[in-house]
Structure formats: structure tokens, C-alpha cells
MIVO-146411 format. One line per field, with one value per residue: z, y, x of N, C-alpha, C, O, CB in turn; residue number from 1. Coordinates in nm, 4 decimals, decimal comma. Each point is the difference from the previous one (the first is absolute). Glycine has a CB too. Layout:
<pts>
n.w Z ... .
n.v Y ... .
n.u X ... .
ca.w Z ... .
ca.v Y ... .
ca.u X ... .
c.w Z ... .
c.v Y ... .
c.u X ... .
o.w Z ... .
o.v Y ... .
o.u X ... .
cb.w Z ... .
cb.v Y ... .
cb.u X ... .
nr NUM ... .
</pts>
This chain:
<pts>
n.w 9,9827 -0,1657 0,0538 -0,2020 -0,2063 0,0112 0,0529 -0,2229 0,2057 0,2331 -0,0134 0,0347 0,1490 -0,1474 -0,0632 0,1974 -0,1690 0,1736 -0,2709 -0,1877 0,2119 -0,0527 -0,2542 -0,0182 0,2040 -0,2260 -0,1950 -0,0375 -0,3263 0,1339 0,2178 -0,1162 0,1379 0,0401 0,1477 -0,2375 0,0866 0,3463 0,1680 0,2807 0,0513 -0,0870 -0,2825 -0,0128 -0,3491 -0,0905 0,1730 0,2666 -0,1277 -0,3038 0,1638 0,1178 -0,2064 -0,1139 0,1412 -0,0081 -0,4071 -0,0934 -0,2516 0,1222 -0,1732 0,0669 -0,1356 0,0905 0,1658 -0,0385 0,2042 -0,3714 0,0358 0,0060 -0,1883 -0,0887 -0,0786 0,2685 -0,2139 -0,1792 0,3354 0,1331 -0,3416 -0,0867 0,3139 0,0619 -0,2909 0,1317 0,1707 -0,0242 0,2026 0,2046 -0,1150 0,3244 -0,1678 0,2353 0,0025 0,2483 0,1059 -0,2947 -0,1056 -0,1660 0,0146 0,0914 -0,2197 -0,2088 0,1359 -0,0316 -0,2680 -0,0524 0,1266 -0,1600 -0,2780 0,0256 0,0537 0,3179 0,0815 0,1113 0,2328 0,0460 -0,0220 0,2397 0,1322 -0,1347 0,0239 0,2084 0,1063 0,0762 0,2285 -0,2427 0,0550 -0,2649 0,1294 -0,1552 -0,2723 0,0837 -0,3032 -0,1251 0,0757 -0,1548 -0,3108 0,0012 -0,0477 -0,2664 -0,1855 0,0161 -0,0445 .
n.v -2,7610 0,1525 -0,2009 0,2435 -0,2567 0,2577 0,2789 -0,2001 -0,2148 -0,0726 -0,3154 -0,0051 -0,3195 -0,0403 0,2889 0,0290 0,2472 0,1038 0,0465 0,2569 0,1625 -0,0507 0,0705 0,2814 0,1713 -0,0433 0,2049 -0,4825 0,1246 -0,2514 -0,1818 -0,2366 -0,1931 -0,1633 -0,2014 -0,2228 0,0300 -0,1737 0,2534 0,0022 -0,0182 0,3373 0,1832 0,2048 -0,1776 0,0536 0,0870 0,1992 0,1669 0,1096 0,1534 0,1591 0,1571 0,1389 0,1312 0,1395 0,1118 -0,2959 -0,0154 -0,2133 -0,1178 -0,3420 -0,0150 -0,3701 -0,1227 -0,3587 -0,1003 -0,1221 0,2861 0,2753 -0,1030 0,2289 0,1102 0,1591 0,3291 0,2325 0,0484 0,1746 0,1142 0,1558 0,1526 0,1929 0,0618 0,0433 0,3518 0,3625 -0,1694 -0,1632 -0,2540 -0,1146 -0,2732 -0,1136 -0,2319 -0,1263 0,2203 0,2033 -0,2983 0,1371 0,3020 0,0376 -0,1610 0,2514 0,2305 -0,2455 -0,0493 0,3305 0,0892 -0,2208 0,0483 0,3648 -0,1675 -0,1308 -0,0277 -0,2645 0,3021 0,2346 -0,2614 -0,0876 0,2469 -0,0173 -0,2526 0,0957 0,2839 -0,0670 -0,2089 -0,2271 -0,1554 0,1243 -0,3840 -0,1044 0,2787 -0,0357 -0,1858 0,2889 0,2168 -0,0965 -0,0677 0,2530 0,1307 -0,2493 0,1711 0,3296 -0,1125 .
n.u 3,6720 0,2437 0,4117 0,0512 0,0513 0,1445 -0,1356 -0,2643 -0,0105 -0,2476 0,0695 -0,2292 0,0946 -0,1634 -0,0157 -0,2970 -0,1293 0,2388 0,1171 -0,2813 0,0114 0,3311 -0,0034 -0,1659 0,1510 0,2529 -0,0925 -0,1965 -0,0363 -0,1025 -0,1748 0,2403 -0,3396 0,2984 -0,3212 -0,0540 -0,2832 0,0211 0,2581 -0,3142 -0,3289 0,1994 -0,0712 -0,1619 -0,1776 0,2709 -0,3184 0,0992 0,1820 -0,1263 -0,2669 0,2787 0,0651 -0,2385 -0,1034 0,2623 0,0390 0,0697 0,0657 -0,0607 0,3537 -0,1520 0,3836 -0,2125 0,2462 -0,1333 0,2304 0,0138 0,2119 -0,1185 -0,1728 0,3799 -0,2544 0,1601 0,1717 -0,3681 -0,2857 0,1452 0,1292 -0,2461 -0,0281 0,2238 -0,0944 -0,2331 0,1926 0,1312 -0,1637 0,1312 -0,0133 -0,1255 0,2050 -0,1558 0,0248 -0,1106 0,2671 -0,0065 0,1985 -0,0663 0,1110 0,2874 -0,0248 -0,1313 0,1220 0,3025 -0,0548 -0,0313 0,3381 0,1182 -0,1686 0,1020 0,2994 -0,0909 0,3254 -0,1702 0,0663 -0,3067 -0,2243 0,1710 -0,0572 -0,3859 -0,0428 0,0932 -0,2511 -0,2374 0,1214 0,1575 0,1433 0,0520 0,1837 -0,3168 0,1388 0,2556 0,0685 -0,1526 0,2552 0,1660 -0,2973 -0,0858 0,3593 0,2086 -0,2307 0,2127 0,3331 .
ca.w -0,0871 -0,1376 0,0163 -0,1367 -0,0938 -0,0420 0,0696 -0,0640 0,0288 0,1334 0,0227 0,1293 -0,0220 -0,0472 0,0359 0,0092 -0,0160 0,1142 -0,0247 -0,1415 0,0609 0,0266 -0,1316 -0,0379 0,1053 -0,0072 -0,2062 -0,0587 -0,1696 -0,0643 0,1126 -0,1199 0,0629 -0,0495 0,0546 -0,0786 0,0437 0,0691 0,0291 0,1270 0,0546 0,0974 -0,0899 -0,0262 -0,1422 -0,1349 -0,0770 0,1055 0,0376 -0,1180 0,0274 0,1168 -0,0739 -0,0621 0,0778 0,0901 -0,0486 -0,0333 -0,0938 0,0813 -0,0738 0,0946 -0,0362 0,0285 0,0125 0,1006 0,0116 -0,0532 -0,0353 -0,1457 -0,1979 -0,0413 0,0046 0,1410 0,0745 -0,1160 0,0160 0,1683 -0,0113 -0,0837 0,0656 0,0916 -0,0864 -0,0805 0,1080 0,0848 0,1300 0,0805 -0,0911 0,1111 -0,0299 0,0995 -0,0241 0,1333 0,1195 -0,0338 -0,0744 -0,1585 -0,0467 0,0120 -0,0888 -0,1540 -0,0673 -0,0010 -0,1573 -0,1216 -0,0048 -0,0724 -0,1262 -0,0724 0,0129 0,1689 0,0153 0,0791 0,1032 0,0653 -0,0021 0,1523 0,1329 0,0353 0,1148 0,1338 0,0264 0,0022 0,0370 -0,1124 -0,0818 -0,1146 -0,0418 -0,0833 -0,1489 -0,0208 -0,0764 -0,1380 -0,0225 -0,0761 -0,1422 -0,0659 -0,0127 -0,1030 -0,1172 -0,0834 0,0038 .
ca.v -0,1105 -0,0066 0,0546 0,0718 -0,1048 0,0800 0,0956 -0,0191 -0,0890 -0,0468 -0,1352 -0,0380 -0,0596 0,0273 0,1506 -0,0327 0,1121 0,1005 0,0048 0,1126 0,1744 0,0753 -0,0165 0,0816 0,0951 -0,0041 0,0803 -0,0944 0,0169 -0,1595 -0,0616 -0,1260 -0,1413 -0,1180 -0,0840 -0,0287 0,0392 -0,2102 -0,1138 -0,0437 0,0221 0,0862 0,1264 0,0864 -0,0286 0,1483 0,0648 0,0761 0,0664 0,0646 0,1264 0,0855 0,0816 0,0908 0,1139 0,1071 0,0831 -0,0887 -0,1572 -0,1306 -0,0741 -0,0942 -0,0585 -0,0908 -0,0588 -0,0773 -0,0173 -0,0723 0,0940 0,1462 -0,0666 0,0593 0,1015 0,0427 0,0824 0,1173 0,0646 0,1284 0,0542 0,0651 0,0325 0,1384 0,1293 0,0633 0,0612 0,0610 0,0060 -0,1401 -0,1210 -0,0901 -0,1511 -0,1015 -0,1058 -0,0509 0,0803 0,1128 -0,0974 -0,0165 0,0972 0,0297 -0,0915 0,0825 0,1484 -0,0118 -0,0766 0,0952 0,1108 -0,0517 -0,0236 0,1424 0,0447 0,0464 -0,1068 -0,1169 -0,0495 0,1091 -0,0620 -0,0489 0,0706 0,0522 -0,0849 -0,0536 0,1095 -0,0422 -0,0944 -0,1101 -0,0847 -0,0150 -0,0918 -0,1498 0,0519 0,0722 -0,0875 0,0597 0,1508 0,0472 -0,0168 0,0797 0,1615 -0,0408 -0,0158 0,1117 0,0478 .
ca.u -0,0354 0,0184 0,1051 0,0724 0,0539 0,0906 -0,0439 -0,1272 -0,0369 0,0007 -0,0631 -0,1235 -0,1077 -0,1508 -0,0853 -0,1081 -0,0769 0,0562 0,1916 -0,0372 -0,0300 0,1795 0,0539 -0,0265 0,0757 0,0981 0,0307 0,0209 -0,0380 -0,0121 -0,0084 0,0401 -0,0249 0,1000 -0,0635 -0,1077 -0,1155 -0,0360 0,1094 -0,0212 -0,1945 0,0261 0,0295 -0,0938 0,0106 0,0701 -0,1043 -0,0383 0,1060 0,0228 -0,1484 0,0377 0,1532 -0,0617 -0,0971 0,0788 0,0996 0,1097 -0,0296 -0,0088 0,0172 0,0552 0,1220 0,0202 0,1070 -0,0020 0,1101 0,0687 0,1521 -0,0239 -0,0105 0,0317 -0,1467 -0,0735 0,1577 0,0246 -0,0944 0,0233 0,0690 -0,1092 -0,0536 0,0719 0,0152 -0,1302 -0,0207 0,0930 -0,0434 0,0252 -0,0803 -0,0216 -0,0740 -0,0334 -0,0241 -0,0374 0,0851 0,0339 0,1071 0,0033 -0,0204 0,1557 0,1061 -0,0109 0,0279 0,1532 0,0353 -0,0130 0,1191 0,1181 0,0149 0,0398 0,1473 0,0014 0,0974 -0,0474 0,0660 -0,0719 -0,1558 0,0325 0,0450 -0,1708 -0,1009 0,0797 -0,0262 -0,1335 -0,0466 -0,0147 0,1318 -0,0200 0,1018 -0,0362 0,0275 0,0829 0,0702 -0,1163 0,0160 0,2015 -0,0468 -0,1126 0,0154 0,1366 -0,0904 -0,0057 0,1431 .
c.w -0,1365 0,0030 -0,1512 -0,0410 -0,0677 0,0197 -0,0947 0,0436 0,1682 -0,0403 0,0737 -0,0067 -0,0655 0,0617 0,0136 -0,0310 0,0904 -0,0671 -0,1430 0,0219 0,0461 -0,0973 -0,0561 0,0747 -0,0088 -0,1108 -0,0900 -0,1399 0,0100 0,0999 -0,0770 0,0999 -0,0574 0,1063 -0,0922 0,0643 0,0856 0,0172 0,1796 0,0734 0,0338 -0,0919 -0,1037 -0,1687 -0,0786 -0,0167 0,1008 -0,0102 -0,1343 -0,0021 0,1073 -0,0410 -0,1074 0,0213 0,0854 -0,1106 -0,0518 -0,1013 0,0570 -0,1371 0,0440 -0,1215 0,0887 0,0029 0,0792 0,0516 -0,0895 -0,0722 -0,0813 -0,1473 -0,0472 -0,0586 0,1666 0,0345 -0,1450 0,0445 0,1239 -0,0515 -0,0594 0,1167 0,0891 -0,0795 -0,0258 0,0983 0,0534 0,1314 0,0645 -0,0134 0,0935 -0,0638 0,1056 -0,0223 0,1569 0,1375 -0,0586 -0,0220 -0,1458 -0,0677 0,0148 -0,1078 -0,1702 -0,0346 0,0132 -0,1539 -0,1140 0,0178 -0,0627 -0,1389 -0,0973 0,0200 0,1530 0,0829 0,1215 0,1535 0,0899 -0,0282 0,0970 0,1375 -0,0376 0,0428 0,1575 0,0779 0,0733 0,0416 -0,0974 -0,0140 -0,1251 -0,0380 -0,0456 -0,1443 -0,0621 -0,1175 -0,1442 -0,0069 -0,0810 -0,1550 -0,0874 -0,0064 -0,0824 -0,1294 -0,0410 -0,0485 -0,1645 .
c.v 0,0126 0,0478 0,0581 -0,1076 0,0407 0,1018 0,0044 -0,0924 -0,0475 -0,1173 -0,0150 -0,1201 0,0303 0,1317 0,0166 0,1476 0,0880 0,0664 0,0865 0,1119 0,0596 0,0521 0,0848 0,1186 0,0243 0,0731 -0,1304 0,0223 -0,1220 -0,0896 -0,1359 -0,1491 -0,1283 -0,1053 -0,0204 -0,0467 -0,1407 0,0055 0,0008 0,0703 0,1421 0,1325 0,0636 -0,0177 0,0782 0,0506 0,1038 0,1309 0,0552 0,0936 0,1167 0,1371 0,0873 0,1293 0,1305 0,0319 -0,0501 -0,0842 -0,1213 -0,0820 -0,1616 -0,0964 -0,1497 -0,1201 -0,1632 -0,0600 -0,1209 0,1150 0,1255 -0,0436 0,1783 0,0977 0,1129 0,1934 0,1469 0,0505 0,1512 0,0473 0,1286 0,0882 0,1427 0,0793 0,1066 0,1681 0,1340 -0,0302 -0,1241 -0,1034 -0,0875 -0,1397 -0,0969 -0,0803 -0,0483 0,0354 0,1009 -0,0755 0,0547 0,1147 0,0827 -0,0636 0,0623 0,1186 -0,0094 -0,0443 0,1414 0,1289 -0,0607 -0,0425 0,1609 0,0433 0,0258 -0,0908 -0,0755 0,0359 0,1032 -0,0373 -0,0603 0,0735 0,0884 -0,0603 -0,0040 0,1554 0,0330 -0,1084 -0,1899 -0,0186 -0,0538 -0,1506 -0,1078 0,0289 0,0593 -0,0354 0,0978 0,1450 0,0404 -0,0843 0,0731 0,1321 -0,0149 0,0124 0,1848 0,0790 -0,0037 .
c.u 0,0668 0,1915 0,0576 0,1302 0,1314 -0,0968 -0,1128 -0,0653 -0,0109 -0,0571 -0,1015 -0,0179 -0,1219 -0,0959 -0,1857 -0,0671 0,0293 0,1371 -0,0915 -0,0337 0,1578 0,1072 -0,0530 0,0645 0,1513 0,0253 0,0552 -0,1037 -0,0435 0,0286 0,0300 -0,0234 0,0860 -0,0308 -0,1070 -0,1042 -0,0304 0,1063 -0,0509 -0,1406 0,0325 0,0244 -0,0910 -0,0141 0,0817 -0,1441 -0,0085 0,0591 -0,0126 -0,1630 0,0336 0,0916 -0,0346 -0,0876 0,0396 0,1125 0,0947 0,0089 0,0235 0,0662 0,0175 0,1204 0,0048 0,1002 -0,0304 0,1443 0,0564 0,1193 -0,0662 0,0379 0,0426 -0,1106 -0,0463 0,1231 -0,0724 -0,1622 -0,0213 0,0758 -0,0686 -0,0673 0,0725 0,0139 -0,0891 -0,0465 0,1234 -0,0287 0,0048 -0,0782 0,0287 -0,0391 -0,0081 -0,0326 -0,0130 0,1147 0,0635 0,1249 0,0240 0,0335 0,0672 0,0678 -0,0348 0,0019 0,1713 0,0598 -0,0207 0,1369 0,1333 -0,0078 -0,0263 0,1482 0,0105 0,0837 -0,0499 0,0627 -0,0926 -0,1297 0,0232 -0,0119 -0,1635 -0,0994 0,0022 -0,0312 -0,1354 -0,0431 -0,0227 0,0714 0,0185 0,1363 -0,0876 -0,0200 0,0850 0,0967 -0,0701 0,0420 0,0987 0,0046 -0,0823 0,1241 0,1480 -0,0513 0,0408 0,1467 0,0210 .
o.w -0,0655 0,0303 -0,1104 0,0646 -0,0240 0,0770 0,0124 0,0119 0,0940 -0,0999 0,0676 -0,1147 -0,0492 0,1075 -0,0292 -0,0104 -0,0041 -0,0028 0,0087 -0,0783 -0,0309 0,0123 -0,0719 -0,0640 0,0470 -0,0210 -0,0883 0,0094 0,0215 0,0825 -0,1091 0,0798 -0,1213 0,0582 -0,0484 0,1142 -0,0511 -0,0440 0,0604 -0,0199 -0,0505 0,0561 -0,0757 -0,0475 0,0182 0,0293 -0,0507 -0,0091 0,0169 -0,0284 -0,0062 0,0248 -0,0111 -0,0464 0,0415 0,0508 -0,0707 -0,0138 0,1218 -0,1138 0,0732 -0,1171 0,0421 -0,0930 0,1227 -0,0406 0,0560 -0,0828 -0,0146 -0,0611 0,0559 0,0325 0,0167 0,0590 0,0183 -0,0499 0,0298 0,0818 0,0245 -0,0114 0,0297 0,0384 -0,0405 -0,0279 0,0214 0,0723 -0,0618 -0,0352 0,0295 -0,0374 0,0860 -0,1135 0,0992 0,1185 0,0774 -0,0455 -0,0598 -0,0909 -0,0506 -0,0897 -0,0793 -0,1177 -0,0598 -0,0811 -0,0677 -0,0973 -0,0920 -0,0540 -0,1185 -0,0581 0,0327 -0,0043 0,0874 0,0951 0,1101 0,0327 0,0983 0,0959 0,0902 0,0938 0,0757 0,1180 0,1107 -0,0208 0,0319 0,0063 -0,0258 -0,1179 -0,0615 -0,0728 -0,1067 -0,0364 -0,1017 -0,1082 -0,0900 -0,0837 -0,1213 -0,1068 -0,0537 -0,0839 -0,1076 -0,0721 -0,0492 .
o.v -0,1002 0,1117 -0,0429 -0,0792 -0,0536 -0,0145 0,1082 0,0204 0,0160 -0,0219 0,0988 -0,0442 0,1088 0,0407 -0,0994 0,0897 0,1019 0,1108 0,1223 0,0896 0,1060 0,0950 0,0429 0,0623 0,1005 0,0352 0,0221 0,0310 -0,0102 0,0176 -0,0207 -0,0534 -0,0209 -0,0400 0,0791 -0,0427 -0,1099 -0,1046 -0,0966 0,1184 0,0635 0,1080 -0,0491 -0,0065 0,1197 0,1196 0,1076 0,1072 0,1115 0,1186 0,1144 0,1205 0,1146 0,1140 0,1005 0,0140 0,0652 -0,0819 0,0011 0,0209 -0,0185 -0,0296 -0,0164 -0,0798 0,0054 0,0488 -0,0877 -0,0437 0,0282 -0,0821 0,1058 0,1187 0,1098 0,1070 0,1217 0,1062 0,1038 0,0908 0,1164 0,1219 0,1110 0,1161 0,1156 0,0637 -0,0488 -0,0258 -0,1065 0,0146 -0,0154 -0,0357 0,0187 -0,0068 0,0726 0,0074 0,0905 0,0848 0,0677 -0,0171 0,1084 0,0544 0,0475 0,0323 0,0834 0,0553 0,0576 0,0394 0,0490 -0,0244 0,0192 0,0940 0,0479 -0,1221 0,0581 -0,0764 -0,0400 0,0955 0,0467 -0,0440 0,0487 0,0330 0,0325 -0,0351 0,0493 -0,0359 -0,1052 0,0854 -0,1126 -0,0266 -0,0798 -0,0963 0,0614 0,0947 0,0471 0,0539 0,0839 0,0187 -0,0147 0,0608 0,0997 0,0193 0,0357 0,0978 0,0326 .
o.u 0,0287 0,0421 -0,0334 0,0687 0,1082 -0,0949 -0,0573 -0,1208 0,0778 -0,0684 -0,0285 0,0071 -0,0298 -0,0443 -0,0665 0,0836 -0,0689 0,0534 -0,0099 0,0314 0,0546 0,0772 0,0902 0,0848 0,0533 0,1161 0,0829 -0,1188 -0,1208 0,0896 -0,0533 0,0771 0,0022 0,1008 -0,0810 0,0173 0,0216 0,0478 0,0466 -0,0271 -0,0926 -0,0183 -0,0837 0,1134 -0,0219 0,0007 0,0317 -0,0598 -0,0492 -0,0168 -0,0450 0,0007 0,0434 0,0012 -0,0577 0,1113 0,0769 -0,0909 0,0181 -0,0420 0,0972 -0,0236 0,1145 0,0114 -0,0081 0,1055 0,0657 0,0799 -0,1189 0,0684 -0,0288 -0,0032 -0,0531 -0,0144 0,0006 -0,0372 -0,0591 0,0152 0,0318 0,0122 -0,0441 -0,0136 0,0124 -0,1016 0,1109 0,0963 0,0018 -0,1171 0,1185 -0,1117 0,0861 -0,0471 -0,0072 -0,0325 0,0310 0,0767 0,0835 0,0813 -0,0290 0,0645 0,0813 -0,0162 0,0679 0,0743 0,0852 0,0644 0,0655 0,1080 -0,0272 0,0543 0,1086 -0,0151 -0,0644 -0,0167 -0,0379 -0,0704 -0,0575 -0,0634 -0,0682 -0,0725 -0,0915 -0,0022 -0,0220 -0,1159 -0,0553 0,0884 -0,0424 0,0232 0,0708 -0,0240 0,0005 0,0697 0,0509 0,0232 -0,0029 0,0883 -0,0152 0,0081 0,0483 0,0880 0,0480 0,0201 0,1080 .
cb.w 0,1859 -0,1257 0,3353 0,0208 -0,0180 -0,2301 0,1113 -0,1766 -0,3413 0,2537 -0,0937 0,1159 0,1989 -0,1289 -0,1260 0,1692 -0,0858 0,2296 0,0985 -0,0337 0,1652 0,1452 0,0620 -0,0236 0,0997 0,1454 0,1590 0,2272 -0,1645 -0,3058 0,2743 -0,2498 0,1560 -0,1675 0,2663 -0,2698 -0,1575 -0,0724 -0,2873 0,0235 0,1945 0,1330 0,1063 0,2757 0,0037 -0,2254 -0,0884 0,1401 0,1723 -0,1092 -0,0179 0,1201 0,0402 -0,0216 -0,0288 0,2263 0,1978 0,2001 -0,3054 0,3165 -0,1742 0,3228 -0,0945 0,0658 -0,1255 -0,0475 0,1603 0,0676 -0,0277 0,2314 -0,1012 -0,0218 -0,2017 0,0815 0,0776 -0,2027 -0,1364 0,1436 -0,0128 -0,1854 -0,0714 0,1140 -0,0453 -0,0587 0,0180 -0,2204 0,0051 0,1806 -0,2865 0,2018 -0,3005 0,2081 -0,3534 -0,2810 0,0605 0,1572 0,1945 0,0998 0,0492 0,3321 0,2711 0,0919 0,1508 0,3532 0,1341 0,0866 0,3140 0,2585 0,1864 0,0991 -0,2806 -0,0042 -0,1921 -0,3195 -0,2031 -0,0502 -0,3121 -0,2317 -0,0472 -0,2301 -0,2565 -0,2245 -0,2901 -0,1159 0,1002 -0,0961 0,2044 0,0820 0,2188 0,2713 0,1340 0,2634 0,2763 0,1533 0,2849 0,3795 0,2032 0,2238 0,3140 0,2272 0,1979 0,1976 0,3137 .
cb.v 0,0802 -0,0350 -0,1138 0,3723 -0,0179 -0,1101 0,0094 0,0544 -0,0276 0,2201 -0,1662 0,2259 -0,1638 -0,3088 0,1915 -0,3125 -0,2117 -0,2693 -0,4257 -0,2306 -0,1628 -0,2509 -0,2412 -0,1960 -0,1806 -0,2124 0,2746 -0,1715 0,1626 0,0334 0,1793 0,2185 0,1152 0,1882 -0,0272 0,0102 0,2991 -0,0696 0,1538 -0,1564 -0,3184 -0,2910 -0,0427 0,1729 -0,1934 -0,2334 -0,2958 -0,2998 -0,2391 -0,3385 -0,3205 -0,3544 -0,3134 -0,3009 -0,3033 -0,1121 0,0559 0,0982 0,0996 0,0068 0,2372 0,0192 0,2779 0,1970 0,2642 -0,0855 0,2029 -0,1665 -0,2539 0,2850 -0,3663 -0,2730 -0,3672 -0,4967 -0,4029 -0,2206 -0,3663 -0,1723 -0,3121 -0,3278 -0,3678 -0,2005 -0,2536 -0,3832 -0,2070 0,1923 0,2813 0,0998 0,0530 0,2330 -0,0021 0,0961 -0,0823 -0,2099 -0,2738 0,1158 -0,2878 -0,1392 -0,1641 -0,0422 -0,3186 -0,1642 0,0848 -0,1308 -0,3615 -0,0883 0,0676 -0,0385 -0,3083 -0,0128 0,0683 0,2066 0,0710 -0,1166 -0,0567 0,0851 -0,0768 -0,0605 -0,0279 0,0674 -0,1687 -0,1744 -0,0282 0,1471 0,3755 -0,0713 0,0601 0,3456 0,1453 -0,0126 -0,0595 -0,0442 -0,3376 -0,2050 -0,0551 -0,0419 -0,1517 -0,1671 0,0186 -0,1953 -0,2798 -0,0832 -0,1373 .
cb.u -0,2460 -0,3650 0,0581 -0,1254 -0,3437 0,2613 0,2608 0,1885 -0,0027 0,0547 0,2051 -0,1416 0,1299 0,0605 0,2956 -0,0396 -0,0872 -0,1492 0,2513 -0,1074 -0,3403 -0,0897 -0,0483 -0,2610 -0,2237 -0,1049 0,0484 0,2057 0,2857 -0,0141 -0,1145 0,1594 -0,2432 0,1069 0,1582 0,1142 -0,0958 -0,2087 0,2133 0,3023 -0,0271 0,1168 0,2838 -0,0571 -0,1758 0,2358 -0,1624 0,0319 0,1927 0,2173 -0,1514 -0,0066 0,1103 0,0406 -0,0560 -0,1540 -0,1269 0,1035 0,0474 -0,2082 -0,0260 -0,2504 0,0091 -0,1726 0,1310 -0,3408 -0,1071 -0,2906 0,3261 0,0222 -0,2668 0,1882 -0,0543 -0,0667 0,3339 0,2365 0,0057 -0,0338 0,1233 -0,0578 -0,0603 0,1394 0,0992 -0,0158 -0,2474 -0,0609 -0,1303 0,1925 -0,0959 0,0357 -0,0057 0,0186 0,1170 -0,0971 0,0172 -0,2205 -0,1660 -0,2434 -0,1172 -0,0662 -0,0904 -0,0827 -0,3237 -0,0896 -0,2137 -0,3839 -0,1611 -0,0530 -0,0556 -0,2949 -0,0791 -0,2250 0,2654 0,0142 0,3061 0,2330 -0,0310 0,2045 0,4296 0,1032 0,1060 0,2410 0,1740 0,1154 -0,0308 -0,2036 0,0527 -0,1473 0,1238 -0,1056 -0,1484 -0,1179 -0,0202 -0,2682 -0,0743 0,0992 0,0462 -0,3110 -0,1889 0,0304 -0,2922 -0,2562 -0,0134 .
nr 1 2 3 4 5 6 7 8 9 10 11 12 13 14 15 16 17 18 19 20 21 22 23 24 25 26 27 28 29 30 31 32 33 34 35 36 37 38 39 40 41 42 43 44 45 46 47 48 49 50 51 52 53 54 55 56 57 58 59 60 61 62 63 64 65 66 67 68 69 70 71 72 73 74 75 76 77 78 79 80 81 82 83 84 85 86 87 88 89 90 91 92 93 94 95 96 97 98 99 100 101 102 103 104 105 106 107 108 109 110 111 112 113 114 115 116 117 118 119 120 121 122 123 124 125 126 127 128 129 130 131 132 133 134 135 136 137 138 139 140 141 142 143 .
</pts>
């Protein structure tokens, strides 16, 4: 369920009080929710999961993405977020899209090049070409 992103980072669908015990098993520090809250009857609350995560050792941060796009606040927040951590960091959302596409953006707006965020998503099963116009804008920024 939980694919690697890189060797700190993992994606997931929506996760559940099972997946937070795994994630714990895994030596996951920080758990970063990027599904916003109602978006569908079937998922489990941030509140839950951040009680879950906590209880087991983890922090919890929620970074809410919907599908009207990413906000520049949203990119410097995960950017914030991965930093905040040496240890492995599991973000999710309803397929684990969102939470590829924004730890990609935030890498590339430190300088990470667009092209190996690509052969990593894709790796993991993700396609990072519908940000990709954004990525080589974000990471030309640090040139």
C-alpha cells in the first residue's frame, strides 16, 4: 500500500488505523494528511488518524489538497513539512496522487530536478506530466 517516493518518503491512498500501526512498524516519524476533511462518506477523519499517530510516536500534519490545484502556501507547507523530519514520512490522500504531485512541487522548489522526481514517481507508479510545466518553473526559480 505504501509506495516509496524516495528513501524518506512514502505515498499512500487513504489510510486507516491499520496503515498507522504499519507506519509506525515502518520507523514513520510524520504522517502528513493532504485530503481534505468530507471529501468522501468512506474515509477515515484527520482527527482519528492524527490521535492514532500520535499515540504511536508520530506526528501528524494535515496539508489539504483538493482537486482545484496547489497553492503556493500548500508547496512551502510540505516543503516545511519534509524538512521538519530525518525519519520516514508517509503522506496520503484519497489515491496518493495528490501527495506525490505536492512533495514533487515542494522538492523542485528547493532545486530537485524535474526530470528524477518524474523517474521516481513513475517508479512508484505516478505521473507527474499534468505538473510538469510547474515543476521546471519551480526548480528554474532556484537556478
Amino acid at each position: 500500500m505504501f509506495r516509496q517516493l524516495s528513501q524518506q518518503v512514502y505515498a499512500s491512498p487513504q489510510i486507516g488505523l491499520d496503515e498507522v500501526a504499519e507506519a509506525a512498524r515502518l520507523g514513520v516519524g510524520l504522517i502528513i494528511n493532504n485530503r481534505p476533511e468530507g471529501e468522501s462518506d468512506d474515509q477515515v477523519p484527520g482527527d482519528e488518524i492524527a490521535a492514532a499517530a500520535r499515540a504511536a510516536g508520530m506526528d501528524y500534519v494535515a496539508i489539504p489538497v483538493t482537486h482545484a490545484g496547489f497553492s503556493e502556501s500548500q508547496v512551502k507547507a510540505m516543503a516545511a513539512a519534509l524538512a521538519s523530519t530525518r525519519s520516514p514520512i508517509l503522506a496520503y490522500c484519497r489515491s496518493g496522487t495528490r501527495s506525490t504531485l505536492l512533495w514533487a512541487l515542494a522538492r523542485a522548489s528547493e532545486g530537485a530536478s524535474p526530470a528524477e522526481l518524474s523517474e521516481a514517481a513513475a517508479a512508484a507508479g505516478y505521473d507527474l506530466g499534468p505538473i510538469r510545466a510547474l515543476l521546471d518553473m519551480l526548480a528554474a526559480r532556484r537556478d
